[in-house]
C-alpha positions in Angstrom: 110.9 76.6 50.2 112.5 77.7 53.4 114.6 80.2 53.5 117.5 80.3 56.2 118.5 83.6 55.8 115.0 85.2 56.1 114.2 83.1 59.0 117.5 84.8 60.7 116.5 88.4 59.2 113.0 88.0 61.1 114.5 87.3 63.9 117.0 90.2 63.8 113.7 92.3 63.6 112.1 90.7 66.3 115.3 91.3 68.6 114.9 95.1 67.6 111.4 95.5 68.1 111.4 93.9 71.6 114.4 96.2 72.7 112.6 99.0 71.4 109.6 98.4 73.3 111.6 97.9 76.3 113.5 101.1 75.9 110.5 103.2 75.4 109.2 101.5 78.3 112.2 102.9 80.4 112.0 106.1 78.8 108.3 106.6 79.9 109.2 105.7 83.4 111.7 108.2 83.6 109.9 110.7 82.1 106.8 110.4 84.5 109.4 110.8 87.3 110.7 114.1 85.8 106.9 115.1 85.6 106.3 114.3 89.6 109.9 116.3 90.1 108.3 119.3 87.8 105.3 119.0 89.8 107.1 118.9 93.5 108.8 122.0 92.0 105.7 123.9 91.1 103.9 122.9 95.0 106.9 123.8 96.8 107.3 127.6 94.5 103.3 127.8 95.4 103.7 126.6 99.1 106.7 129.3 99.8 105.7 132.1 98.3 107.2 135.3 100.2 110.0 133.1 101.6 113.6 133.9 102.4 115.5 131.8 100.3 112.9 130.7 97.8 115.1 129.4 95.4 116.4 126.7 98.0 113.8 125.4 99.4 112.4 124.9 95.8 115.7 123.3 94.8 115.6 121.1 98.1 112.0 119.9 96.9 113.1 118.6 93.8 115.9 116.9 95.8 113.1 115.6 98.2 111.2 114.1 95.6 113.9 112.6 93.9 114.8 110.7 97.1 111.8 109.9 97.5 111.4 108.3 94.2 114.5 106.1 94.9 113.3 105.2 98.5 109.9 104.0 96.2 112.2 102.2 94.1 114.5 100.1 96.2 113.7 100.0 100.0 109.8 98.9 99.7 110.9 95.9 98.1 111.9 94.3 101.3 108.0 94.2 102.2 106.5 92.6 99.5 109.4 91.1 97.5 108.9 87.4 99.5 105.4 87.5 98.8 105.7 88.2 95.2 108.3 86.0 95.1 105.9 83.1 96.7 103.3 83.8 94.4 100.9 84.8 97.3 100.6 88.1 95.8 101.1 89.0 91.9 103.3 91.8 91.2 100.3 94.2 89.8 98.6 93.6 93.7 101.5 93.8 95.5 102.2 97.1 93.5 98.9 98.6 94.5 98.9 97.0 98.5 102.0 98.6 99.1 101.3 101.8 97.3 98.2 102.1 99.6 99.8 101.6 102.6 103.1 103.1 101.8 101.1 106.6 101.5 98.7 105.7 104.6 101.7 104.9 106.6 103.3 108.2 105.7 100.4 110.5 105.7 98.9 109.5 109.1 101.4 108.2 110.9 104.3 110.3 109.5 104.9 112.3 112.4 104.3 116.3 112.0 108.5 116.4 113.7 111.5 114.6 112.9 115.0 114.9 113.8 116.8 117.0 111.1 120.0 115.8 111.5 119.1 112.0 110.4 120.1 109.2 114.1 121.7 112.4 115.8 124.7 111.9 113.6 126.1 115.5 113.2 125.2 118.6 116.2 123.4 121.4 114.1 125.0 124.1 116.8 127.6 123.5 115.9 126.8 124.8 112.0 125.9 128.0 113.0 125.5 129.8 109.0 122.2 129.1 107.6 123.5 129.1 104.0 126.1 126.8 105.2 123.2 124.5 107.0 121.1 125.0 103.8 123.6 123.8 101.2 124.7 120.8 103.6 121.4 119.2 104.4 121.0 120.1 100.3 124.2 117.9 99.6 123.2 115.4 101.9 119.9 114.3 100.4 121.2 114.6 97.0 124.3 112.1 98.1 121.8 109.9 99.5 119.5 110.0 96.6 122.3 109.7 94.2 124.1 106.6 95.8 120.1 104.6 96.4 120.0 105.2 92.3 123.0 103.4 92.1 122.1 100.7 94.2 118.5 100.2 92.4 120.4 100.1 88.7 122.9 97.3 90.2 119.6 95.4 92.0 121.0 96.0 95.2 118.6 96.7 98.0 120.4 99.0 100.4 119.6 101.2 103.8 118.0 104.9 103.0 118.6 105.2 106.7 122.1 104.5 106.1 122.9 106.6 103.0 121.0 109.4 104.8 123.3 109.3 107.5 126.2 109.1 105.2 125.5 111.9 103.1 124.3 114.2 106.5 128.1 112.7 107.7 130.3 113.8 104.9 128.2 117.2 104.2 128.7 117.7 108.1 132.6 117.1 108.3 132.7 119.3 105.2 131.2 122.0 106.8 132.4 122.0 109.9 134.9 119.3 110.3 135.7 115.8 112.5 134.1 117.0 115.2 130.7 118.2 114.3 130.3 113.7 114.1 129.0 112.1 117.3 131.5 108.9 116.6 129.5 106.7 118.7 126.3 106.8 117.2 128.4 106.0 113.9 130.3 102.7 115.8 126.5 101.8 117.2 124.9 102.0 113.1 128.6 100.1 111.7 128.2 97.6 114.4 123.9 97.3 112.7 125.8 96.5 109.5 127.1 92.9 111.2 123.5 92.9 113.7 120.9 93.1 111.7 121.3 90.9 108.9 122.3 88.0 111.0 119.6 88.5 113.2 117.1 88.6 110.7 118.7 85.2 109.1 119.0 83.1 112.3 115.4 83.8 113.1 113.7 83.6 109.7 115.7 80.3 109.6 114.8 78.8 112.7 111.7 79.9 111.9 111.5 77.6 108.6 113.3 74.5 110.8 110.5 74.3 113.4 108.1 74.4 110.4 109.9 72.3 108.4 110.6 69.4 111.3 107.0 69.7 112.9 104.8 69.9 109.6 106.9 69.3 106.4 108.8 66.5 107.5 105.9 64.4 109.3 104.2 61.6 108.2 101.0 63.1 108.5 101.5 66.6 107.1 98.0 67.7 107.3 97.7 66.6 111.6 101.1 68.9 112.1 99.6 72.0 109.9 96.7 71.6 111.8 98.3 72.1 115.0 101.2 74.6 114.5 99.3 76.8 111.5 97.1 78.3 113.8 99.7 78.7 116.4 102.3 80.5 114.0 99.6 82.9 112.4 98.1 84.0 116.1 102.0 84.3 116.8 102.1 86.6 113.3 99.2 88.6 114.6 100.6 89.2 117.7 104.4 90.5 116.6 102.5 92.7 113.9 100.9 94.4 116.4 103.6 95.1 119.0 105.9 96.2 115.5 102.8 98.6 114.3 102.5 100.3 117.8 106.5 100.6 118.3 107.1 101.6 114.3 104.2 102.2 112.3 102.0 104.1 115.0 104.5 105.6 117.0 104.3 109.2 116.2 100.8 109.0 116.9 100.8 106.9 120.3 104.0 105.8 122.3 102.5 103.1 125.0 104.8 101.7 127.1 106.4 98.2 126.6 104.1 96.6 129.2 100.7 97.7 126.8 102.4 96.6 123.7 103.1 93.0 125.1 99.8 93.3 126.2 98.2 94.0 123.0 100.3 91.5 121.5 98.8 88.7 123.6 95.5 89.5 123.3 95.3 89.8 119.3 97.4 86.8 119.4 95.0 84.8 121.1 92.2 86.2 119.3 93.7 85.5 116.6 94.3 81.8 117.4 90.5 81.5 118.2 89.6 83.0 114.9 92.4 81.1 112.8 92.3 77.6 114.5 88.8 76.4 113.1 88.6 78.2 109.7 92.2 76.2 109.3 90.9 72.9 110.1 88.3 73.3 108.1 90.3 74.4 104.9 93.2 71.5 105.4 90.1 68.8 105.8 90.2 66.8 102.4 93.7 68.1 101.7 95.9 65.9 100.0 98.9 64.8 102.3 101.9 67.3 100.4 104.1 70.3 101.1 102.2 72.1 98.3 98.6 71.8 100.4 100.5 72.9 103.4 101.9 76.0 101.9 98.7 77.3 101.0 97.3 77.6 104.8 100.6 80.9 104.7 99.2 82.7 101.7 96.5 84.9 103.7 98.6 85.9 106.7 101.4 86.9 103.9 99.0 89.3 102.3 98.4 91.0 105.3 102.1 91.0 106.4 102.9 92.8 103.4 100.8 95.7 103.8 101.9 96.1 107.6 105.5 96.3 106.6 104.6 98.9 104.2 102.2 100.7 106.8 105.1 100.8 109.1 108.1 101.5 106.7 105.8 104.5 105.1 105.6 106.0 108.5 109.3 105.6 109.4 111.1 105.9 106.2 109.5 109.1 105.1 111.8 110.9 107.2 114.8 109.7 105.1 113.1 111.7 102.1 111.6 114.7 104.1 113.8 115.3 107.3 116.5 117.3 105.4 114.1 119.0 103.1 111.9 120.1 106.5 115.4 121.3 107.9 115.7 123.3 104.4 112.4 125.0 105.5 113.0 125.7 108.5 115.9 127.2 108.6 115.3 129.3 105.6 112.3 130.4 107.0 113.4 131.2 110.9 117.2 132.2 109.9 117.9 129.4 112.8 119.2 125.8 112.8 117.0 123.5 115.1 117.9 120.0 116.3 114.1 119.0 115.6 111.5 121.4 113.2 107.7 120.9 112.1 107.2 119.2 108.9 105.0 121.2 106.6 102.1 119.3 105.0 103.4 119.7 101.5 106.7 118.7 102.5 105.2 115.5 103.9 103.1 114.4 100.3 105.7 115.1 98.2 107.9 112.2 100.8 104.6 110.2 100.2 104.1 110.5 96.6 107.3 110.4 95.8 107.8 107.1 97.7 104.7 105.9 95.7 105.5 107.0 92.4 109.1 105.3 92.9 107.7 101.9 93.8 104.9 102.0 90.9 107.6 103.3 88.3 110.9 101.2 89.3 110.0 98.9 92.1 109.7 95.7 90.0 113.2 95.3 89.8 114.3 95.2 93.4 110.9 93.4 94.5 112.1 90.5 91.7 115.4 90.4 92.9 114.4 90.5 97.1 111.7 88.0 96.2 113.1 85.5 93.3 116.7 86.2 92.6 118.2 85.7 95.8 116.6 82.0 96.6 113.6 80.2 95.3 110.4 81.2 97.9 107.5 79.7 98.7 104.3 81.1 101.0 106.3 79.3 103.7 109.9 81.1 103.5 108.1 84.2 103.2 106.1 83.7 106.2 109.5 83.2 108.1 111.1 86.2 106.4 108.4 88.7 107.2 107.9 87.2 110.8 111.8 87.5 111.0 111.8 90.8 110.5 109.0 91.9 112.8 110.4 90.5 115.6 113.9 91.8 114.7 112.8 95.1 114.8 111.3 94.4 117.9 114.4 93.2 119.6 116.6 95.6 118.3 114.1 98.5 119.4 114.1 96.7 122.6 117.9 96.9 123.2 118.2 100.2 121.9 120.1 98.7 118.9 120.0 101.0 115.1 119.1 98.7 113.0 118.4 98.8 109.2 114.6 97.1 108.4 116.4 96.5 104.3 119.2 94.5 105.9 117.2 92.5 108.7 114.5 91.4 105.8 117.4 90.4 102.7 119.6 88.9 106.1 116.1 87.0 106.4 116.0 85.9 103.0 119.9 84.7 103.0 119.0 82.8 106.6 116.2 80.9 104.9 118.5 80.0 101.4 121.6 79.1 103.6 119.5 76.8 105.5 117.6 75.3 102.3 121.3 74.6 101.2 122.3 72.8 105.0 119.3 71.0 104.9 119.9 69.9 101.3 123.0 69.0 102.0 123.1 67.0 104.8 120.1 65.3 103.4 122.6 63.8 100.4 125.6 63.3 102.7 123.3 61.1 104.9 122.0 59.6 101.3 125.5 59.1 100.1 126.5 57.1 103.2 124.1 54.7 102.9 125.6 51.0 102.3 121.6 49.6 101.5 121.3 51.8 98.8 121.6 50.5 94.9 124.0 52.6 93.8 122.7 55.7 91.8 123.7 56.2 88.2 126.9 58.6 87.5 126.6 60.7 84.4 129.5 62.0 83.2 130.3 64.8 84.9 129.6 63.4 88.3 126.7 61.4 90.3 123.4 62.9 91.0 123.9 63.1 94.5 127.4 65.0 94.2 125.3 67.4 91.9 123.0 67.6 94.6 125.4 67.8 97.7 127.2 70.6 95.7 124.1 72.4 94.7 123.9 76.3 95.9 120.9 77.6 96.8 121.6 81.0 97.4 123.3 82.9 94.0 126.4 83.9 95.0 126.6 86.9 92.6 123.6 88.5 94.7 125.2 87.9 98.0 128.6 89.1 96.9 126.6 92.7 95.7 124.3 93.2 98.3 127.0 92.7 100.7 129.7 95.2 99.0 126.8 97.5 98.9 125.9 97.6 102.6 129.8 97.8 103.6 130.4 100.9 101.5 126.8 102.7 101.5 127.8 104.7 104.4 131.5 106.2 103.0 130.2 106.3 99.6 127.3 108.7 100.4 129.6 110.6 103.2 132.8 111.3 100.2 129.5 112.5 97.9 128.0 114.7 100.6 131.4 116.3 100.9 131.8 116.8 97.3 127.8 118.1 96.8 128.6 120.8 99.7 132.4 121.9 98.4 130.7 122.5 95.2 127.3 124.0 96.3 129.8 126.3 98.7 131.9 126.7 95.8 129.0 128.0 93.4 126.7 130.2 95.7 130.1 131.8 97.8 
């Protein structure tokens, strides 16, 4: 006989058991993190040995790590988030693509000096006490760290440059007041806040409307992939190079911008003469659809995605390591320095940490950059990544401080708002038709009203991210202040 009430009781236990599992699951995460932190602690007690100041620089490791782990967790989701989110890559090889070049990026291209005081935000002269310098740059990184944590647990993909600077901010002011603050560099990174994400969205969507009206929208889908597919890759190729040598490779070479258009054009073109016949030869026999077109992006995507993570491992290391190699520094030479040496343990624990982060918590943000935001496809991705390349680009061009988090999720928004213009306009045009049999009306409205109406981009995403970017930088600054009254506080 059935049984109603044991059929509810099993599934009572089921409930229970899967909770559990995923609790222990988050448990384990977080208790391999505190193992990497215990570790960190245990190179940097090995690594100063005979130091001034030992305890700090220890305590600044641990902090170090820990902002690495959150840099791991939430900003490397902008590079391979689209491509998860496409299906070009599966999560477990997206995981492992940007791990490896996440580390590469950081280890070789690095850079063995950074600028302490994070975009020249606050004048280290002007902190003359080295305890005081100590527990500021301390308060900062532990601000930032703190308010990137907060951001990962509400899926929110924010700027580490940006906390960073608000933490080195508010720890600066209360050190030493208003004016230790160069004001315009903080105008130049508010103005970014408005830059970079619209930037990124008006090129990764026009982007997807030159694909979209010369391939998708074509009779003959297959004759317009095989002319602009080759075209759009070489042109992939070609921005990927100029970004590595301006971002990823720049603290190994610095050509000048004549040499990187150069090398742009030539692997472009090679590129084209490489790409053009192996694509002709993969769309002949193709059926005629937007699926068979979308396949020709899935390649290129790949190796997108481990650029971006080549290049953000090189560049955002510094956001975990610059005020832990200012920590060093200063403990060790009893000076405060606009620009100090990073040591090579200071640099592996920004690269493992930055690993360990995006192995242990990435998921979440790379599912929310890639699938909760708007539905993508190989194609949209293609546009977001491009996007953001030549972003970057531009904005390096123009001397413009922009955030690489913002430009790609402002991608992602550009290609969803202009899903939901295309959409609809296509059922306003639709709707206006007099030839057309009328369509059926359910109850709650016709299909085309449903249609017309339909959003695209959720919303409650937008609405979060948004908030999050707007207060990231006072947020971290009214932490960095409270971290450094209370470090000042206990150590006086």
């Amino acid at each position: 006989m059935y049984k109603e009430t044991l059929s509810k009781d099993l599934g009572k236990l089921a409930a229970v058991e899967h909770a559990t599992q995923a609790l222990s699951r988050r448990f384990s995460r977080i208790g391999w993190a505190l193992l990497f932190l215990a570790i960190t602690s245990n190179v940097a007690m090995i690594a100063t040995v005979g130091m001034d100041h030992q305890l700090f620089i220890v305590a600044a490791g641990v902090i170090g790590g820990y902002m690495a782990l959150n840099i791991g967790a939430n900003d490397v989701a902008n590079n391979v988030g689209p491509a998860v989110g496409s299906r070009a890559l599966p999560m477990f090889g997206a995981l492992i693509i940007a791990a490896v070049f996440e580390s590469l990026g950081a280890v070789l291209a690095g850079g063995d000096v950074v600028k302490t005081i994070s975009k020249g935000i606050v004048d280290p002269n002007q902190i003359n006490d080295p305890d005081i310098f100590i527990w500021a740059m301390m308060s900062a990184l532990l601000a930032a760290a703190l308010w990137v944590n907060l951001a990962t647990w509400l899926s929110a993909p924010v700027s580490t440059t940006h906390a960073v600077v608000g933490g080195v901010m508010g720890a600066g002011i209360s050190a030493a007041g208003f004016g230790v603050v160069d004001w315009s560099v903080m105008g130049a990174i508010a103005a970014s806040w408005v830059i970079s994400p619209l930037l990124g969205g008006i090129i990764a969507a026009a982007f997807l409307a030159f694909i979209k009206f010369n391939v998708i929208y074509q009779k003959d889908k297959i004759a317009g992939a095989k002319r602009w597919v080759p075209v759009l890759v070489a042109l992939m190729a070609g921005v990927f190079s100029a970004y590595l040598l301006m971002k990823g490779l720049k603290n190994l070479w610095r050509p000048g911008p004549e040499i990187v258009a150069l090398v742009g054009l030539a692997i472009g073109v090679l590129t084209y003469a490489v790409v053009r016949p192996l694509v002709h030869r993969k769309a002949a026999g193709m059926e005629n659809r937007n699926k068979s077109v979308r396949t020709l992006f899935t390649l290129p995507l790949i190796f997108a995605a481990a650029l971006l993570s080549f290049a953000h491992g090189a560049n955002d290391v510094a956001n975990a390591v610059g005020p832990l190699a200012a920590v060093v520094d200063t403990a060790t030479t009893g000076n405060t320095h606009g620009k100090v040496g990073i040591p090579t343990w200071v640099l592996f624990v920004g690269a493992a940490g930055i690993t360990m982060g995006l192995l242990l918590f990435g998921p979440k943000l790379i599912r929310t950059v890639g699938a909760e935001i708007t539905k993508m496809n190989p194609m949209r991705a293609y546009c977001v990544a491009l996007a953001a390349a030549i972003t970057v680009i531009i904005a390096s061009a123009l001397g413009l401080p922009v955030s690489s988090t913002h430009i790609a999720v402002g991608a992602v928004f550009g290609v969803g708002f202009f899903r939901e213009w295309v959409t609809g306009r296509k059922s306003h045009i639709n709707h206006g038709r007099v030839d057309k049999a009328p369509e059926p009306v359910a109850a709650n409205g016709s299909d085309t009203e449903r249609t017309r109406r339909r959003k695209l981009v959720r919303r409650q995403h937008f609405m979060t991210i948004v908030a999050a970017w707007i207060i990231t930088v006072p947020s971290a600054a009214l932490m960095g202040a409270a971290l450094f009254q209370m470090f000042a506080w206990a150590f006086s």
